[in-house]
C-alpha positions as CSV (number, residue, x, y, z in Angstrom):
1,X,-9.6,-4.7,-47.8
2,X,-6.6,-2.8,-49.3
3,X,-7.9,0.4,-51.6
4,X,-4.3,0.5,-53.0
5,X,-4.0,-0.8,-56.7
6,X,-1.4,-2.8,-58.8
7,X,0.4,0.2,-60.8
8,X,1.9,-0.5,-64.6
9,X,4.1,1.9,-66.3
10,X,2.8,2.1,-69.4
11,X,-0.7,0.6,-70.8
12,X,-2.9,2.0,-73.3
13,X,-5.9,0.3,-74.9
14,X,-9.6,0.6,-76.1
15,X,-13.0,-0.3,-75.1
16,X,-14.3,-3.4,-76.5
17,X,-17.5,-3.2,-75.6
18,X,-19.4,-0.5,-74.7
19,X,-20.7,1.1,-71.4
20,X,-24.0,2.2,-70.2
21,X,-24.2,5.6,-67.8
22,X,-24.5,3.3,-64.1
23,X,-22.2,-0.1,-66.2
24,X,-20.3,-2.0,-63.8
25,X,-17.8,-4.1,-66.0
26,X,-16.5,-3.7,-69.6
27,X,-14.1,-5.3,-71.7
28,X,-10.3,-4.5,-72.8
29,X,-9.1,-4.9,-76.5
30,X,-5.7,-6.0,-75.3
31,X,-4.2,-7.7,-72.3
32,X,-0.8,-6.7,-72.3
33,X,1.4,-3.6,-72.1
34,X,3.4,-1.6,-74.0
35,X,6.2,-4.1,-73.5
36,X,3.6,-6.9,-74.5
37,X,3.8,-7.9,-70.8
38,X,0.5,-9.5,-69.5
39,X,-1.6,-7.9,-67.4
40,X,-2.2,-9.8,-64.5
41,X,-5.4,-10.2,-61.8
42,X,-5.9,-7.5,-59.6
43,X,-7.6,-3.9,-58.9
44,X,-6.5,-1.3,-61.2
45,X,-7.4,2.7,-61.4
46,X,-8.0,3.6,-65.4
47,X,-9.2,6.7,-67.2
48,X,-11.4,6.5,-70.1
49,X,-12.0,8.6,-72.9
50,X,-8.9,10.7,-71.5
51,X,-8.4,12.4,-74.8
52,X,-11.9,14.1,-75.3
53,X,-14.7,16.0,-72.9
54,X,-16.4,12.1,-71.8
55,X,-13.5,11.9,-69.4
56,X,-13.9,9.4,-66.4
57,X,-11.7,8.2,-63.4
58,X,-12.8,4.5,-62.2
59,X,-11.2,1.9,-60.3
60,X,-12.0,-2.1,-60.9
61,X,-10.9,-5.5,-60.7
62,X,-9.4,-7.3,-64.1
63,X,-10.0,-10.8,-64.8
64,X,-6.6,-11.5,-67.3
65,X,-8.5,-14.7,-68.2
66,X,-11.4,-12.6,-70.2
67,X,-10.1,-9.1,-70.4
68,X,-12.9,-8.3,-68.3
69,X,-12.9,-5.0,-65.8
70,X,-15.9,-5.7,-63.3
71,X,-17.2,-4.1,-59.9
72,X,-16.5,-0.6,-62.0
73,X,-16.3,2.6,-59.2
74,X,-16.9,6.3,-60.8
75,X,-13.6,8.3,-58.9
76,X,-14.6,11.9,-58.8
77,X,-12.2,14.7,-59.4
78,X,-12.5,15.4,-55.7
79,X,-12.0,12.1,-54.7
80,X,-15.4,11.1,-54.7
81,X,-16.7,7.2,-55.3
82,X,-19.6,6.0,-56.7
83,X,-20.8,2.8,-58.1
84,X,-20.8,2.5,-61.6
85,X,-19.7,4.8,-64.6
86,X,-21.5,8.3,-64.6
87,X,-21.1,8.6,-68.4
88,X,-21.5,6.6,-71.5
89,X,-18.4,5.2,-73.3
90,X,-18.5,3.9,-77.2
91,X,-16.7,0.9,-78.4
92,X,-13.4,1.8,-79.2
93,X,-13.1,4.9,-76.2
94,X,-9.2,5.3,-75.1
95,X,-8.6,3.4,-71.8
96,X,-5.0,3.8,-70.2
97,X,-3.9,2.5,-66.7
98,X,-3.8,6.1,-64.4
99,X,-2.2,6.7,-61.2
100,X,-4.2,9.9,-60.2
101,X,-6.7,7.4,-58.2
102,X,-3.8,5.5,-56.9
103,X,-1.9,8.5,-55.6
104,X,-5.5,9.7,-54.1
105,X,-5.2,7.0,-52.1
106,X,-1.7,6.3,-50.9
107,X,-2.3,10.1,-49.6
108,X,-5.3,9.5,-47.7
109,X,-3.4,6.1,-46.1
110,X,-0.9,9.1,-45.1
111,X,-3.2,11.0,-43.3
112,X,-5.4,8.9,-41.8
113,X,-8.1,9.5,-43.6
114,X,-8.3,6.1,-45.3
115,X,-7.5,2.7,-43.0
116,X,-4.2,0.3,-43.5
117,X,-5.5,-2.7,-44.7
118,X,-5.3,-5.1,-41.9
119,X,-4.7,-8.4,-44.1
120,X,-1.5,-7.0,-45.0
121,X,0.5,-5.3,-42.2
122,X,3.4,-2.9,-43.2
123,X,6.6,-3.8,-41.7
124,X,10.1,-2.8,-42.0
125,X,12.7,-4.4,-44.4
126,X,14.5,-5.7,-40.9
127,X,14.0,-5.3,-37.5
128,X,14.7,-1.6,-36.8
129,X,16.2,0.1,-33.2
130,X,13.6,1.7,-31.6
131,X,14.9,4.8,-29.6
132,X,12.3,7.4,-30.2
133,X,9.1,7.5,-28.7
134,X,7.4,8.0,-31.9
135,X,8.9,5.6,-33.9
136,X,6.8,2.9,-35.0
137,X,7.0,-0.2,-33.1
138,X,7.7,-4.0,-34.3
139,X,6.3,-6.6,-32.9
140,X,10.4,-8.0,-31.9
141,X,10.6,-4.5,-30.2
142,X,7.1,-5.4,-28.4
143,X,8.1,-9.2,-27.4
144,X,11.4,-7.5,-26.2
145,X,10.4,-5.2,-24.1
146,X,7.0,-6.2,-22.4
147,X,5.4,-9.1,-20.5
148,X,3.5,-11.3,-22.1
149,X,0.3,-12.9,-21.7
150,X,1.2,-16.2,-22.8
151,X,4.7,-18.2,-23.1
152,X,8.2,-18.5,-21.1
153,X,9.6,-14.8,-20.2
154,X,11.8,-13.8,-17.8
155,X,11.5,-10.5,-16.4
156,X,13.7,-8.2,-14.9
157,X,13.2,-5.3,-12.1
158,X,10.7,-3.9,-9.8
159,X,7.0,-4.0,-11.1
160,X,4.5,-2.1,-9.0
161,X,0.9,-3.2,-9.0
162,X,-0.6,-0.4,-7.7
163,X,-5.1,-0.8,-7.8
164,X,-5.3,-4.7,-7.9
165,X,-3.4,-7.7,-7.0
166,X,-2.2,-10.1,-9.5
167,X,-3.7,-13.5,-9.8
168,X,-1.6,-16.2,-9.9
169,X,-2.1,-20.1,-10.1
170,X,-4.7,-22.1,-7.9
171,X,-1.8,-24.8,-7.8
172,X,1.0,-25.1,-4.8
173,X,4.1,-24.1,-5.5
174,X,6.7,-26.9,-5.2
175,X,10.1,-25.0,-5.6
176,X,12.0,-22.5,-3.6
177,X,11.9,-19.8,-5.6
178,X,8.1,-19.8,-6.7
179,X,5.8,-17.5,-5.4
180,X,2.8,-18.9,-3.4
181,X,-0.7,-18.0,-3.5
182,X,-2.5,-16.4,-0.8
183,X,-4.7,-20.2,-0.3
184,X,-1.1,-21.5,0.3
185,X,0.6,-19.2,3.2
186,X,-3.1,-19.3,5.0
187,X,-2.5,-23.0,5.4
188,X,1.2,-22.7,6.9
189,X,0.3,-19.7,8.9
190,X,0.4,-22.3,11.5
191,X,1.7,-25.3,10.5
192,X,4.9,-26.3,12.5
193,X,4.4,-23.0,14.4
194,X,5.9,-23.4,18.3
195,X,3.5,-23.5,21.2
196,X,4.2,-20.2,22.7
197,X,5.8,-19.3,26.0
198,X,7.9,-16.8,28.3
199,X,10.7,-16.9,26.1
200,X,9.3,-17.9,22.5
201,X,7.2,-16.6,20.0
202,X,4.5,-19.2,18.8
203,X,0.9,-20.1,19.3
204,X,-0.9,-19.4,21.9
205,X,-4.9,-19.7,23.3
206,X,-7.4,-17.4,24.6
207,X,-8.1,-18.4,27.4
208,X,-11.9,-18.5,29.2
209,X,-13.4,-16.4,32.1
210,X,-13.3,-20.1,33.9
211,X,-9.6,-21.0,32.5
212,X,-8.4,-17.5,34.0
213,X,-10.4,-17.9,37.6
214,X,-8.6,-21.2,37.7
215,X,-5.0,-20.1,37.0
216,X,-4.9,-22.8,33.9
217,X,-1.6,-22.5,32.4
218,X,-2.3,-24.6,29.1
219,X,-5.4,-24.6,27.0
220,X,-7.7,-27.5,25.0
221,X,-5.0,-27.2,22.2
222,X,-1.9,-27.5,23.9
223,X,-1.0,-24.0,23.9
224,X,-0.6,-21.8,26.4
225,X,-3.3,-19.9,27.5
226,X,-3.1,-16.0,26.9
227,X,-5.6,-13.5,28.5
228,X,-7.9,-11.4,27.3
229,X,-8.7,-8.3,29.2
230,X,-12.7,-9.0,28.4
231,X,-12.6,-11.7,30.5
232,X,-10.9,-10.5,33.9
233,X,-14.2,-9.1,34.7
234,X,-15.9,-11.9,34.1
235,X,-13.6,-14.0,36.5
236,X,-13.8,-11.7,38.9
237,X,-10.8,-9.6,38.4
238,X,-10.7,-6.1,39.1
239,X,-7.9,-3.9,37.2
240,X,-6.4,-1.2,39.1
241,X,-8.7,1.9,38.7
242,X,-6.5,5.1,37.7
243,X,-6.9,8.6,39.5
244,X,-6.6,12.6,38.3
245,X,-4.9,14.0,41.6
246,X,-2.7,11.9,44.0
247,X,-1.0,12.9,47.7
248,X,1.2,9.4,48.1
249,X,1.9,8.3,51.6
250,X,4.8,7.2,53.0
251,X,4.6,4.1,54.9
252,X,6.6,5.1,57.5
253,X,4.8,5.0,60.9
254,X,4.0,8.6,62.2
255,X,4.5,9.6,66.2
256,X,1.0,9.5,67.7
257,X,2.1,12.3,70.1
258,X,3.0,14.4,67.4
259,X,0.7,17.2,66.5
260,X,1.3,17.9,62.7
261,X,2.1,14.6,60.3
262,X,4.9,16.5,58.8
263,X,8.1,18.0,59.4
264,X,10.6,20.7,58.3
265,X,13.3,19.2,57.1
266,X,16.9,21.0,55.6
267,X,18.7,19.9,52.8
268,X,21.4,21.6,52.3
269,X,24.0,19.5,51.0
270,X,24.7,19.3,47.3
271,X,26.2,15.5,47.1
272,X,23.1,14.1,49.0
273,X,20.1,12.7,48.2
274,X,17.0,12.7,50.8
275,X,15.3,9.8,49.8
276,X,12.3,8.1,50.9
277,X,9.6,5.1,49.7
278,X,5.7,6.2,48.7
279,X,3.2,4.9,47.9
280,X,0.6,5.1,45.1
281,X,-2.3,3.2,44.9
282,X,-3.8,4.0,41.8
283,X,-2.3,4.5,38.0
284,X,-2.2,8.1,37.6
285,X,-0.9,10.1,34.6
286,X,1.4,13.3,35.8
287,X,1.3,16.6,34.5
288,X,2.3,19.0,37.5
289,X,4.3,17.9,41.0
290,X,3.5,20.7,44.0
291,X,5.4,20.3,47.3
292,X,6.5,23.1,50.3
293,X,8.8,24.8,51.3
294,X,9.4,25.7,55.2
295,X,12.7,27.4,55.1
296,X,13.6,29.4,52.1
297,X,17.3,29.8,50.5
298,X,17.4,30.9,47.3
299,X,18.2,28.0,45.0
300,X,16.9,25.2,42.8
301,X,16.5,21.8,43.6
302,X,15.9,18.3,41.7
303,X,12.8,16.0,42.4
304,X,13.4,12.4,41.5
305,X,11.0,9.3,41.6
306,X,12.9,5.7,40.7
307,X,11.0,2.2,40.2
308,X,11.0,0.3,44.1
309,X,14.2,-1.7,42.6
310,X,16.1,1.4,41.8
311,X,17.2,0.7,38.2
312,X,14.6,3.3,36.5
313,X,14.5,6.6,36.7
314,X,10.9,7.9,36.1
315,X,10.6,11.3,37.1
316,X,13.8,13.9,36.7
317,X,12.3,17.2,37.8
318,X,14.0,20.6,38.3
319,X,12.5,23.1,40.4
320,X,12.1,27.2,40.3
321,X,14.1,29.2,42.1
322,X,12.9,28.5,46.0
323,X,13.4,32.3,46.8
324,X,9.9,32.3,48.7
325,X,8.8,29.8,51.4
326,X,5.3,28.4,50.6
327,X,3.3,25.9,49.0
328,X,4.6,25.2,44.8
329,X,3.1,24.1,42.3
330,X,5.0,23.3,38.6
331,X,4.7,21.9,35.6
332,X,6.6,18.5,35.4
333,X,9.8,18.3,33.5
334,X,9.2,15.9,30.7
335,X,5.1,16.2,31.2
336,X,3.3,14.3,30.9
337,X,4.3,10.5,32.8
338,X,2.2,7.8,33.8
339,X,2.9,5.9,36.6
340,X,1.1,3.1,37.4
341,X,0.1,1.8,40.9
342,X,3.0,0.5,43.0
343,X,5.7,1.2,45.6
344,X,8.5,4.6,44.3
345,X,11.5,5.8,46.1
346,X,11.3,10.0,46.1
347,X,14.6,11.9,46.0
348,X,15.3,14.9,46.5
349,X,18.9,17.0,45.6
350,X,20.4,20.4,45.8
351,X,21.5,22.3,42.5
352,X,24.4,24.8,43.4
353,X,24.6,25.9,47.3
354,X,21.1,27.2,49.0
355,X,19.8,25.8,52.6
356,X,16.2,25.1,51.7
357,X,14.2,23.3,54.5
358,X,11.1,21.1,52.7
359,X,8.2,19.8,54.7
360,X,8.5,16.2,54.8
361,X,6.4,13.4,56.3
362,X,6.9,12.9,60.0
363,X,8.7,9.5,61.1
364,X,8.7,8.3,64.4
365,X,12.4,7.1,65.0
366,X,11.3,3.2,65.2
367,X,12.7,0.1,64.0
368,X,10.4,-0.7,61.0
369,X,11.4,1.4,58.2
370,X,15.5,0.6,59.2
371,X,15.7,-2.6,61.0
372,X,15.3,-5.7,58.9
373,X,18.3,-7.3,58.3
374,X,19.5,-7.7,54.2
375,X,16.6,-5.2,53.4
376,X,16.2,-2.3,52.0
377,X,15.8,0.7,54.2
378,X,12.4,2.6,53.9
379,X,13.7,6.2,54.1
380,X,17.1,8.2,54.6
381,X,19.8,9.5,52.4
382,X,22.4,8.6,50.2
383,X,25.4,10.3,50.4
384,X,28.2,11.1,47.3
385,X,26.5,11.8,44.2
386,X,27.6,14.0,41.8
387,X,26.8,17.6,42.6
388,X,23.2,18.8,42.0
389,X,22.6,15.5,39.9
390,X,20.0,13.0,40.0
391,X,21.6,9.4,39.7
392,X,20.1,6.8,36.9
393,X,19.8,4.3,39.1
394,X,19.9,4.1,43.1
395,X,20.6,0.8,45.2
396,X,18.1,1.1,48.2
397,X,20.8,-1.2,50.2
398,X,22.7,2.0,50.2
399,X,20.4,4.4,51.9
400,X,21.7,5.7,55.7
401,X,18.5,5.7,57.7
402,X,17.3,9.2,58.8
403,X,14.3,10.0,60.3
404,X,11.6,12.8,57.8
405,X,13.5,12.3,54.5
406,X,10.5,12.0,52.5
407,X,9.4,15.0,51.1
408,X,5.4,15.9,50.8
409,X,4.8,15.9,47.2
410,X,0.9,16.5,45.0
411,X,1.0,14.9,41.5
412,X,-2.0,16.0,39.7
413,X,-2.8,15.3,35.9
């Protein structure tokens, strides 16, 4: 309820009855102003007996009807309120509309001290531009400028939701551009989804320890049947076990009458490769290479290891200065590289001009690692590379058989 009062310019009157110390109502000799205007209903602030020493501030609320001021409020010099008059006023006593309580008032609305009167909101005389963050904002401004909780909006821009998902309908959406619920994209997760195969995402199966033993291509469902590493073991299927330090083999078949299996063997040639197949029979991750060095002539070399096709280069290792014959052991260029288990071609190629001689498994000259017609050869070289430089790929086709072209090599982790 508003504290404010209606204001008149000029009223002056006289007490017609008269009032007790604690009287709540009394009654006016006239009812109109100095311009015989009639007062009307409503709260006013008054002083009575403003001429003399039984002076009094009180606020009330006139009944035009009876002349009657009721609900009387005692208004303190300080601002103070209390119910009732705090001094007795005769018949007759001076009574003029004031505006000291009124002005009391509108000051304290000012400040804060005293609430707006929430049955009456202040507004502007037309809808304002709001630029400034302390301007007062309209309810236009407000519908303008955020989302509402109920009606047609349409909003504009990125909005972030940063702690807490928004909840949308339960119902499906039925047009293009509607967003869906969570309920909706969990049912078409799979729905027209592809089986999947070699060449095609989709859906697929796990497949069962029996399913996998079996070699079943297509599950219950209709889907193809994927595995899951869990159930190998429990069809009886062993994984390749990995190792920490590695001498691979050639498969080349040694000479029973020779004494050593391995052989010094010069490379001296900076356009050739010596090549040879190896193999190693257990994953192994590759943090040094060592290898040995029969004839030393100062100069660096590069140690290659390509996939059995050729078309992968997996190992591009350059060497220390060979200075000093001996056994070597470095760390891996591009350390560290897993390799699983499988069949490699090693190569091996001379940076600059030095006549190193490595050690390299001994091949009896035979018919097996050169002899099969349309098949890769097993070990040799392969001649016109650019100088000191390991190709990308190699085509094991190409290799010119020569006996002892695999180099003895350690891989360790």
């Amino acid at each position: 309820m508003t504290k404010l009062a209606k204001i008149v310019a000029d009223f002056q009157t006289s007490l017609a009855t008269k009032i007790s110390v604690g009287g709540t109502n009394f009654t006016l000799q006239s009812k109109v102003d100095n311009d015989d205007v009639a007062i009307i209903d409503g709260q006013y602030y008054f002083t009575i007996d403003g001429d003399n020493s039984q002076k009094e501030y009180v606020v009330g609320i006139y009944d035009s009807a009876t002349g009657v001021v009721s609900s009387l409020i005692n208004v303190s010099r300080q601002g103070a309120e209390t119910a009732g008059v705090v001094r007795e006023h005769r018949v007759g006593a001076v009574v003029t509309i004031t505006d000291f309580g009124h002005i009391k008032v509108i000051s304290e609305l000012l400040d804060g001290t005293t609430d707006w009167d929430g049955t009456v909101p202040i507004k502007y005389d037309s809808n304002p531009v709001i630029i400034d963050d302390k301007h007062l904002a309209t309810k236009k401004y407000a519908d303008d400028s955020f989302v509402a909780i109920n009606g047609d909006q349409s909003v504009q821009n990125i909005k972030d939701f940063y702690t807490d998902f928004p909840t949308g309908p339960e119902a499906a959406p039925t047009l293009d551009i509607q967003l869906c619920n969570k309920k909706y994209a969990d049912d078409l997760a799979i729905a027209g989804s592809p089986d999947a195969d070699l060449v095609t995402k989709g859906i697929a199966e796990e497949a069962t320890a029996a399913e996998i033993a079996a070699g079943t291509q297509v599950g219950g469902t209709g889907a193809e049947l994927f595995v899951n590493p869990k159930y190998l073991s429990d069809a009886g299927i062993k994984l390749p076990s990995s190792c920490l330090t590695l001498i691979p083999r050639s498969p080349n078949l040694p000479d029973v009458n020779h004494t050593e299996p391995y052989v010094s063997t010069a490379m001296a040639v900076n356009t050739t490769g010596w090549v040879g197949q190896i193999i190693i029979p257990y994953q192994i991750t590759i943090n040094s290479i060592s290898f040995s060095v029969a004839v030393t002539g100062a100069g660096t070399y590069k140690i290659g290891l390509y996939s059995e096709d050729g078309n992968t280069l997996l190992i591009d290792h350059t060497t220390a200065n060979l200075a000093v014959t001996g056994f070597k052991t470095e760390a891996l260029t591009g350390a560290p590289v897993t390799l699983p288990s499988g069949i490699y071609y090693l190569m091996i190629v001379l940076q600059g001009a030095a006549n190193v001689a490595w050690h390299c498994w001994y091949t009896f000259d035979n018919s097996f690692y050169k002899s099969v017609a349309g098949k890769p050869i097993i070990e040799g070289k392969i001649t016109g590379l650019v100088a000191g430089t390991l190709p990308a790929t190699i085509n094991p086709s190409t290799i010119t058989s020569q006996v002892s072209s695999t180099a003895v090599i350690r891989l360790d982790n």
